[in-house]
C-alpha positions as CSV (number, residue, x, y, z in Angstrom):
1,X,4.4,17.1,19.5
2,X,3.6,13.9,18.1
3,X,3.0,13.7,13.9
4,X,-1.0,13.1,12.9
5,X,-1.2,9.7,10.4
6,X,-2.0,10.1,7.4
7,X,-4.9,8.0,5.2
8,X,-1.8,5.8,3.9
9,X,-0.4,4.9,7.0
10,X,-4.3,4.8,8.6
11,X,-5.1,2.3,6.2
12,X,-2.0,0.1,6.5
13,X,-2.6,-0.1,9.8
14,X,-6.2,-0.9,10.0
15,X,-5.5,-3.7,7.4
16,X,-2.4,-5.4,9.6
17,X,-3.9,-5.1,13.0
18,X,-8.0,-5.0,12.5
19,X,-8.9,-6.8,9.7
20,X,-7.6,-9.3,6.9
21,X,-4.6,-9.0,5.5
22,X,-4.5,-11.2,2.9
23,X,-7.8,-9.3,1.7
24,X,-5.9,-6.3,0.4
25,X,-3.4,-5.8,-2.5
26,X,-0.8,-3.3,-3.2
27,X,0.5,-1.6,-6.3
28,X,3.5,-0.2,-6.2
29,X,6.1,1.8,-8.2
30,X,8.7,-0.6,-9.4
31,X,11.3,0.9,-11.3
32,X,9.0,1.8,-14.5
33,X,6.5,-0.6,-14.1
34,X,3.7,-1.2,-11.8
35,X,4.1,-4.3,-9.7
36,X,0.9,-6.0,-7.3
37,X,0.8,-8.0,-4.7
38,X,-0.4,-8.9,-1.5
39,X,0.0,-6.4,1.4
40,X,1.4,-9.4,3.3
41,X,3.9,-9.9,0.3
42,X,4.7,-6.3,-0.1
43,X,5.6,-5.9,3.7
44,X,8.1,-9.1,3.4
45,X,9.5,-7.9,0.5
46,X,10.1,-4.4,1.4
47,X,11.5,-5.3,5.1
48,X,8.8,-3.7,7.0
49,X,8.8,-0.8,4.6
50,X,12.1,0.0,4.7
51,X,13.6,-1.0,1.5
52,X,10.6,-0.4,-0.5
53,X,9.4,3.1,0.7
54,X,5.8,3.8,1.9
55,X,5.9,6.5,-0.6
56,X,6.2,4.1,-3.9
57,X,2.8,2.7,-3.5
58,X,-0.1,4.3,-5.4
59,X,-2.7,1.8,-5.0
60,X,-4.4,-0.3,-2.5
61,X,-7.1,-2.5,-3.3
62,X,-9.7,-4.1,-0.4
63,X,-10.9,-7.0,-2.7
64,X,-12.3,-5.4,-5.8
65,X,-12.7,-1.9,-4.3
66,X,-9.9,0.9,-4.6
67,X,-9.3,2.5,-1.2
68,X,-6.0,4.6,-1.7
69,X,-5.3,5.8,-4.7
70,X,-2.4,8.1,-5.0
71,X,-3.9,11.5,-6.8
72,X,-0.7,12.4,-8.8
73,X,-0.3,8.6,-10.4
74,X,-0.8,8.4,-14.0
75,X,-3.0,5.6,-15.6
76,X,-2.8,2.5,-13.4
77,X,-5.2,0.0,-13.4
């Protein structure tokens, strides 16, 4: 049986494969801060997600609009 995506990995997707990349921006847990950057940059400098962990992000940003915003993360802006 194969796993359902969830909104994360739904929106990742849509952003790499259907639309702009460079349009989006990531924040993600880095150690006690809060780092952004561009999706493009966040997949170089994870490795494809696989030294930065699809579960340390807790915001994505389409231009100046929020579209994932992880419901446990405490005060980011």
């Amino acid at each position: 049986m194969r796993k359902r995506k969830g909104k994360l990995e739904e929106i990742l997707s849509k952003a790499r494969f259907h639309d702009d990349i460079d349009l989006y921006q990531v924040l993600y847990r880095d150690f006690d801060n809060i780092a952004c950057v561009t999706l493009k940059e966040f997949i170089y400098l994870s490795s494809n997600f696989e030294s930065i962990p699809i579960s340390r992000i807790v915001k994505i940003k389409k231009g100046p609009d929020v579209i994932y915003s992880k419901s446990n993360s405490q005060k980011i802006s």
